[in-house]
VEXSE-278302 format. One record per residue (C-alpha): x negated, y, z. Coordinates in steps of 0.05 Angstrom, whole numbers, padded with zeros to 5 digits, always signed. Layout:
REM residues N
XYZ
...
This chain:
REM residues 121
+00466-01074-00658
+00492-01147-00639
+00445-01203-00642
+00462-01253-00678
+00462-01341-00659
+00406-01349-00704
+00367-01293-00683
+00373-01316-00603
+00353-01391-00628
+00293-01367-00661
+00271-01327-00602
+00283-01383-00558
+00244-01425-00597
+00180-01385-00609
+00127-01396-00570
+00091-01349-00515
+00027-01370-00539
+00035-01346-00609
+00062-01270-00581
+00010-01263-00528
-00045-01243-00574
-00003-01193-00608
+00009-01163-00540
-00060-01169-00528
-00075-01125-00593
-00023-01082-00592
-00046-01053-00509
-00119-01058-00526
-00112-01019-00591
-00079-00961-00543
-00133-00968-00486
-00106-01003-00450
-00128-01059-00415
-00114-01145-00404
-00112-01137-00338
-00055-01083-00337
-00017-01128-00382
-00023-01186-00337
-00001-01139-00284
+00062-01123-00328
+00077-01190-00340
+00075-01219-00268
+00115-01162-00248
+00170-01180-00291
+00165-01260-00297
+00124-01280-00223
+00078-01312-00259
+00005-01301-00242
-00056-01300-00285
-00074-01374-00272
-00002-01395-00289
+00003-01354-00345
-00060-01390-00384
-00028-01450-00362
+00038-01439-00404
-00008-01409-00449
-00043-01477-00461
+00024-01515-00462
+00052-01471-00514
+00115-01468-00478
+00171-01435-00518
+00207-01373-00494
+00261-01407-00473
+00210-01441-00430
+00176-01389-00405
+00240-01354-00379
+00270-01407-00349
+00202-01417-00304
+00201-01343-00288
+00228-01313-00230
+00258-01242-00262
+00246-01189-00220
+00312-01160-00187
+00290-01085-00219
+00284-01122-00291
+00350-01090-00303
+00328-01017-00300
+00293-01041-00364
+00331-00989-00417
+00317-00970-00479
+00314-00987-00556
+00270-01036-00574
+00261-01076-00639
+00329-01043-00659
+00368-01068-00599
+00391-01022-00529
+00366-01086-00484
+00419-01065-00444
+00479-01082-00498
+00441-01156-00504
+00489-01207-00482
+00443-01269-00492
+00399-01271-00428
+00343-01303-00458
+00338-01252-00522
+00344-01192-00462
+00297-01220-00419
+00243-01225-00488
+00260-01160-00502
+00253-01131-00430
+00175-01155-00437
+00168-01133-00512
+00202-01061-00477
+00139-01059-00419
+00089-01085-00468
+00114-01027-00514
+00098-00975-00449
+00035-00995-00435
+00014-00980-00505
+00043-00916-00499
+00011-00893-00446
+00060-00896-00387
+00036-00891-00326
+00050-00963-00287
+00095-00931-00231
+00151-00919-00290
+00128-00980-00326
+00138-01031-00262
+00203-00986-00235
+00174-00970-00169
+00213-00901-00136
């Protein structure tokens, strides 16, 4: 499935701060914990937990919060389905890059164990 303009604009224009508690909800629901999450997202984006309240507080958009981030070089062994898109077939950078986190955060309520979830070999 392509995405469409309208769908990349409206990801780029929603903010982190009003996904973060979902993520939040959707880990802790599954047992898992904050701190794992934070681990998930700072392996992905660089950011640590300090920074990440910071854009937090600034309710920095997605667009944002991607260009700030320094992707990690493994993001793109990041496969799957997710939201009803193979995040490899995204051409938009900034709707892959949303759905490469939305594809951990969606591990780490499953249950994977973080070696698979962070790519480590």
């Amino acid at each position: 499935m392509k995405t469409t303009p309208e769908h990349n604009e409206r990801i780029a224009r929603m903010t982190f701060a009003s996904v973060y508690p979902h993520y939040i909800t959707k880990i802790e629901s599954k047992g898992r914990t904050r701190a794992e999450l934070h681990q998930v997202i700072e392996w992905l984006t660089g950011f640590n937990e300090t920074q990440l309240q910071a854009l937090i507080a600034e309710k920095v958009t997605f667009q944002t919060f991607f260009e700030r981030a320094q992707l990690h070089p493994n993001a793109s062994l990041i496969t799957g389905v997710i939201c009803g898109y193979r995040i490899e077939e995204i051409d938009n950078e900034l709707t892959r890059n949303a759905r490469y986190l939305d594809k951990l955060v969606d591990e780490l309520a499953k249950g994977k164990k973080m070696e698979k979830i962070l790519r480590t070999t």
